[in-house]
C-alpha positions in Angstrom: 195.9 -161.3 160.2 192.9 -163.6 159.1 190.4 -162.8 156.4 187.4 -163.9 157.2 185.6 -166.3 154.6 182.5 -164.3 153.2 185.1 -161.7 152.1 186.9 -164.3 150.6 183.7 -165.3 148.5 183.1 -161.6 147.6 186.4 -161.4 146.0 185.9 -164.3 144.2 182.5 -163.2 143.2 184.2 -160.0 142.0 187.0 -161.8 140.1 184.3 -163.8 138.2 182.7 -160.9 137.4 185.1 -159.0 135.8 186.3 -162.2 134.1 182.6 -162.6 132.5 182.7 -158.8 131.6 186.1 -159.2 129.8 185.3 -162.2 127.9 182.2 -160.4 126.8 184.3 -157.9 125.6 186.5 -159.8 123.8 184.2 -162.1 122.1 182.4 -158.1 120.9 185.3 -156.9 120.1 186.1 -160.2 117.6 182.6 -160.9 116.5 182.7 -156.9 115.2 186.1 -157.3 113.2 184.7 -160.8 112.0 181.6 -158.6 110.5 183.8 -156.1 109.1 186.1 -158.0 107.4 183.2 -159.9 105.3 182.4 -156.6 104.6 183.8 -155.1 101.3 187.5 -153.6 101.8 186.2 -150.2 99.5 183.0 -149.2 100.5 182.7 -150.8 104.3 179.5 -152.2 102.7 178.7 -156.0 102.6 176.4 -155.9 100.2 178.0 -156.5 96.4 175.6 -153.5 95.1 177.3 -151.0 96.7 180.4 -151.2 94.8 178.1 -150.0 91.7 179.2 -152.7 89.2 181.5 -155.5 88.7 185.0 -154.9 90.0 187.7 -156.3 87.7 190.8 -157.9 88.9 192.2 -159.5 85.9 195.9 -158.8 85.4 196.4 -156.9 88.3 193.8 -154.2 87.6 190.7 -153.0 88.8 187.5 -150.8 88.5 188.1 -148.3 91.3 185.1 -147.7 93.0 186.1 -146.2 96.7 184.5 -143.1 97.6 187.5 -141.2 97.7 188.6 -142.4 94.2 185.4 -142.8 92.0 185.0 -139.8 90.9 187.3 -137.7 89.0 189.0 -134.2 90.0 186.8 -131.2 88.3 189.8 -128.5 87.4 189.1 -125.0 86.7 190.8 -123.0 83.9 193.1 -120.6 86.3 194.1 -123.9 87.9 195.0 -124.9 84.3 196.7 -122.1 82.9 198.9 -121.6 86.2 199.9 -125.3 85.2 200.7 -124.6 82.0 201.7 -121.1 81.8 198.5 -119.8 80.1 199.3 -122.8 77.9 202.4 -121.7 76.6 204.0 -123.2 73.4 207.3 -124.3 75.5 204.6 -126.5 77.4 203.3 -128.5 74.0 204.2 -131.9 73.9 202.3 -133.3 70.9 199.0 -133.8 69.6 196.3 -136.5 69.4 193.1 -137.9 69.1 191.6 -135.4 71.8 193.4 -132.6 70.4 196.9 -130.5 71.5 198.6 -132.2 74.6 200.3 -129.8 77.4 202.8 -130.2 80.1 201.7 -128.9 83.3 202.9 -128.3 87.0 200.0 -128.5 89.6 199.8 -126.6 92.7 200.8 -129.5 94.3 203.8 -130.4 92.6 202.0 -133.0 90.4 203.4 -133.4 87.2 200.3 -133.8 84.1 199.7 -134.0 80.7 196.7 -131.4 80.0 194.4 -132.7 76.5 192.8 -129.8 75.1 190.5 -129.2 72.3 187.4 -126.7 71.5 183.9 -127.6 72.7 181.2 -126.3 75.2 179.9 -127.7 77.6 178.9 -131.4 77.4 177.2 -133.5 80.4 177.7 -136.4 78.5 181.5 -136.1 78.6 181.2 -135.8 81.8 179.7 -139.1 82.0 182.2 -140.6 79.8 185.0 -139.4 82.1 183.6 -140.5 85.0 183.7 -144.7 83.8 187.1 -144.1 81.8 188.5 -142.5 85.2 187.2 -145.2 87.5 189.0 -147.9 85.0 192.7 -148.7 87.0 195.5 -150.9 85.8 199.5 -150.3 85.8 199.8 -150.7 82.0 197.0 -148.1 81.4 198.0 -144.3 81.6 195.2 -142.9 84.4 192.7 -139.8 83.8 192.8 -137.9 86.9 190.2 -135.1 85.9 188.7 -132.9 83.4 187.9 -129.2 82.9 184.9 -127.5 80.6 185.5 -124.0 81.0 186.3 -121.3 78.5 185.2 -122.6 75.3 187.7 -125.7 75.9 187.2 -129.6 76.6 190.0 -130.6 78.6 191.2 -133.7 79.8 193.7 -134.4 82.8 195.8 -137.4 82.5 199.2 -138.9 84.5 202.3 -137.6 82.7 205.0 -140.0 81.9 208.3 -138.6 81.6 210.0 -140.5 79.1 207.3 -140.1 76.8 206.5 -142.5 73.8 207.5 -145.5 72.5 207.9 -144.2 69.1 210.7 -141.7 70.7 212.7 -144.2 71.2 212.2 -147.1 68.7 212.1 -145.5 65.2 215.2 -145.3 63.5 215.3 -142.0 62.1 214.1 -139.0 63.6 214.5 -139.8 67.3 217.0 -138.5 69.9 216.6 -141.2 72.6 219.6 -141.8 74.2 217.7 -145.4 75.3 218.9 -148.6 73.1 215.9 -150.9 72.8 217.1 -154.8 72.7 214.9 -157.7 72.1 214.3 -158.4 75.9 213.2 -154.9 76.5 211.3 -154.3 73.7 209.5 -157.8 74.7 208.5 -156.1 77.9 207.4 -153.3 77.0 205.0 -155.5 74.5 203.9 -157.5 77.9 203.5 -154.3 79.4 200.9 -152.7 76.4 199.1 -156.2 76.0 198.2 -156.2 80.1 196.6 -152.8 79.7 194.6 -154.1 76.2 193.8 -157.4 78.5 192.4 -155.1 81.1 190.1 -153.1 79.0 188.8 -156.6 77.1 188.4 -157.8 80.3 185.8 -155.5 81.8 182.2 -156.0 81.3 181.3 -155.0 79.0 184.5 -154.9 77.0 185.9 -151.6 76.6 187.8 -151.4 73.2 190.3 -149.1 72.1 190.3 -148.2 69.1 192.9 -145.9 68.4 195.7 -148.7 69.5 199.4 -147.7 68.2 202.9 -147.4 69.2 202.4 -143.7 69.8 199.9 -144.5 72.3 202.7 -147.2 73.9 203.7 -144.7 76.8 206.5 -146.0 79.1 207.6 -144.2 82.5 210.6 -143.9 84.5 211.5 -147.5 84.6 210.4 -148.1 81.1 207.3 -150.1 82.0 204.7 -149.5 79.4 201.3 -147.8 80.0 198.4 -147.6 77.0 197.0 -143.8 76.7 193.9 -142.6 74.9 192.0 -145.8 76.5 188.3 -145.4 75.8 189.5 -141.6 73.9 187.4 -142.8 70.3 184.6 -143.7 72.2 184.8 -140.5 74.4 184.7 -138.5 71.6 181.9 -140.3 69.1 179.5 -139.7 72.5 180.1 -136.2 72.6 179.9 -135.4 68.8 176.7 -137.0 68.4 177.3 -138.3 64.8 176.1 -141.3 62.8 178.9 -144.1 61.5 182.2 -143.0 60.6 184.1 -144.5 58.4 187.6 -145.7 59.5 190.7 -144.1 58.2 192.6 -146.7 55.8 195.7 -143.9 56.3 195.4 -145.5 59.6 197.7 -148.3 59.2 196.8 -149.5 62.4 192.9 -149.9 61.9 191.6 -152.7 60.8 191.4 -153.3 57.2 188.1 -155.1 57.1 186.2 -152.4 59.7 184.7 -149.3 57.4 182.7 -148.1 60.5 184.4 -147.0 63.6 182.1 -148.3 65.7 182.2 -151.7 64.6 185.8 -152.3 66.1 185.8 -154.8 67.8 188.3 -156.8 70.7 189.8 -158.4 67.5 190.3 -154.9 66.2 192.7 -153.9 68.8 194.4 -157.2 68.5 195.1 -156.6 64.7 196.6 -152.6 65.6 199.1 -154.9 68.5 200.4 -156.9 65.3 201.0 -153.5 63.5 203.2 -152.4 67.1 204.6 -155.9 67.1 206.1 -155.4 63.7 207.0 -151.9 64.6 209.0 -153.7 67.6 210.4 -156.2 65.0 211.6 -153.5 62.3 212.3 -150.4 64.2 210.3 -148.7 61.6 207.1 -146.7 61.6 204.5 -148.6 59.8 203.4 -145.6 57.9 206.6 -145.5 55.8 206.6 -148.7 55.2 206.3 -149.2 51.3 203.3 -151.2 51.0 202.1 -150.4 47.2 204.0 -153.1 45.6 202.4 -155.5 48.5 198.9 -155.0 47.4 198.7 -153.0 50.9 198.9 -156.3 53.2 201.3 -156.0 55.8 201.4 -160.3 55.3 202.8 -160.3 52.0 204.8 -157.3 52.8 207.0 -159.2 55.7 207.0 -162.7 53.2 208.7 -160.3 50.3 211.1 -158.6 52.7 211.9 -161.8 54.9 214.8 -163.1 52.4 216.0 -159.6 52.1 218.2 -158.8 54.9 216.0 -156.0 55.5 213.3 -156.9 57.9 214.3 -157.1 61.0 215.9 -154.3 62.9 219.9 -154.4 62.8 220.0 -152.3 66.0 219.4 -155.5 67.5 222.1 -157.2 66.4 224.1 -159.5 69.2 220.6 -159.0 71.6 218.5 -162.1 70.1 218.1 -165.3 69.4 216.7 -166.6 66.2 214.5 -168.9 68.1 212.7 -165.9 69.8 212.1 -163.9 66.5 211.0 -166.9 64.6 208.4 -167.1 68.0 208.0 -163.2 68.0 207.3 -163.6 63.8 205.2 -166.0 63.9 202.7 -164.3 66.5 203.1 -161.1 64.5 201.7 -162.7 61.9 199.0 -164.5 63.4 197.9 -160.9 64.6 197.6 -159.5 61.2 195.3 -161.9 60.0 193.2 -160.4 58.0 190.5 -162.8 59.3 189.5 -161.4 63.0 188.4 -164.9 64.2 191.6 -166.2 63.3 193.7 -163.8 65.5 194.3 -164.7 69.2 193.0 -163.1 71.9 195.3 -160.1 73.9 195.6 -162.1 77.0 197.0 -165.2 75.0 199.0 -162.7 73.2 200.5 -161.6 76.1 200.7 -165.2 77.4 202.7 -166.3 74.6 205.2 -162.8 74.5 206.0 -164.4 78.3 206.5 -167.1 76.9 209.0 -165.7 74.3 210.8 -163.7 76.8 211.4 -166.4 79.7 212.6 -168.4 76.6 215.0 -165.4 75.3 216.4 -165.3 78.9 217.2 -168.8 79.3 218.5 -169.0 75.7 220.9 -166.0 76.0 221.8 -167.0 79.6 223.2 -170.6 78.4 224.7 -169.2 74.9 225.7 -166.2 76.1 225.3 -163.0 73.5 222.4 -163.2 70.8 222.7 -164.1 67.0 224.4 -160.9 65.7 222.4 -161.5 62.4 219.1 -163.9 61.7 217.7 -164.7 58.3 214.7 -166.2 58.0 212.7 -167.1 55.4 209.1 -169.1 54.4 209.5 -171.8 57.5 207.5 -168.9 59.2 204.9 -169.6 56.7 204.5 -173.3 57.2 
């Protein structure tokens, strides 16, 4: 059977028209997902504004600013005291800067640590919480929420199950069933010094200020997190009052800072050297005998170097002398009691890399660690 030839030309005419309409298509359909992907991955929005601020992405963190995320969860009490079991005793866990610390079970099966203390009713808190909570980093313990009801200012905040640092590093008075080594306790000291980079490297900087082991939290895999981020500064907004002085019981503060508010990035770097040395002795720096050292941590580590009595003998067979002398050395440097002088956190935590890709190598080539290292003033030199 023959077709005759102007329906052959209305097919064609046919098959170029719907070969028009599908590239139209396509080229839509691309020139769309082109337009969306130069838009910001957050807020759908390609204009830079939208995202409210600068969004930080040094050391693997960021300011969170996705609808969904920016602001924080607003608890109410009955949620609380279900979580807690009316804030039981058997669900206290310690106490801090923000006042008593609970245990709680959410609803949901979310497992939190619940910071409460008295106070009404503050906006500015709520203020406060809503930066800290936006502030995101996998060495920084995250604030999920808060909760201003019945006379009480409560904070919400990630729970970590395995608690402090100071749990598990201080000789005496611990029941962790973990054995720190050098390597480990080298992480852990990577770990704290990315979330201090973090915060020093928002804009503007965000310092601590209450840096110490016992704000060193580590989770399940023992990867450390820094707690109380931005507490100090939480707190002086919402108290309203004029200069404080620092506490010198607080060996961690800086010696040369009187006023709270004048701590400074430097600050918190001085507080890591305190933690290193912590890391280094096994000790708590607050029974360290410092009276006979004319209360410098410096001259304390020179008088006990020769002793046999500085470094930690739980670590024994786990180290090299190579890496403490490195470990020593940036210890010190941190203590200056000059704050220009000490390093910046992120070339601290550069340099603790450093330490530990050395220890690795060192102990993988030699095998086991020195069982014992003396050292003495070449750390001085």
């Amino acid at each position: 059977m023959s077709i005759s030839f102007p329906v052959i030309l209305g097919g064609i005419a046919v098959g170029v028209a719907l070969a028009v309409i599908a590239t139209a298509l396509i080229w839509l359909y691309k020139h769309r997902l082109q337009n969306s992907g130069s838009k910001n991955s957050e807020t759908g929005s390609s204009d830079p504004s939208a995202l409210g601020g600068r969004v930080s992405s040094v050391g693997g963190g960021r300011l969170v600013r996705d609808a969904n995320e920016a602001r924080p969860r607003i608890f109410t009490i009955e949620e609380l005291e279900q979580a807690t079991k009316k804030f039981d005793e058997c669900n206290l866990v310690g106490h801090g800067s923000f006042g008593l610390v609970y245990k709680g079970l959410l609803s949901d099966g979310t497992v939190v640590a619940i910071k409460r203390r008295v106070g009404s009713l503050q906006q500015e808190l709520v203020r406060e919480v809503n930066y800290l909570s936006r502030i995101s980093h996998r060495n920084l313990v995250s604030l999920i929420g808060y909760c201003q009801e019945g006379g009480f200012q409560m904070l919400i905040f990630e729970y970590l199950p395995n608690g402090s640092l100071s749990n598990h590093l201080y000789d005496t008075g611990q029941d962790s069933k973990i054995k720190l080594e050098f390597k480990q306790r080298l992480s852990v000291a990577i770990g704290a010094a990315k979330g201090l980079a973090h915060l020093h490297s928002l804009a503007p900087p965000l310092v601590h200020k209450n840096f110490k082991t016992s704000n060193v939290l580590v989770d399940e895999n023992f990867i450390a997190k820094v707690a109380d981020a931005g507490i100090v500064r939480l707190v002086q907004s919402i108290e309203d009052v004029g200069p404080s002085e620092a506490s010198h019981q607080n060996i961690f503060r800086d010696p040369k800072i009187e006023d709270v508010r004048a701590l400074s990035e430097a600050s918190d770097v001085y507080s890591f050297g305190v933690f290193l040395l912590e890391l280094v002795t096994g000790l708590s720096a607050a029974h360290m005998n410092f009276i006979d050292s004319n209360g410098s941590l410096i001259q304390w580590v020179k008088e006990h170097l020769n002793s046999g009595d500085l470094i930690d003998r739980r670590l024994a067979g786990s180290l090299t002398t190579e890496g403490m002398t490195a470990l020593l050395r940036l210890t010190l440097r941190c203590l200056s009691l000059t704050g220009s002088r000490r390093p910046k956190i992120d070339a601290v935590g550069e340099e603790l890399h450093q330490i530990l890709e050395t220890e690795m190598t060192l102990t993988t080539i030699m095998g086991d660690g020195t069982a014992i290292v003396t050292l003495g003033s070449q750390l001085f030199a």
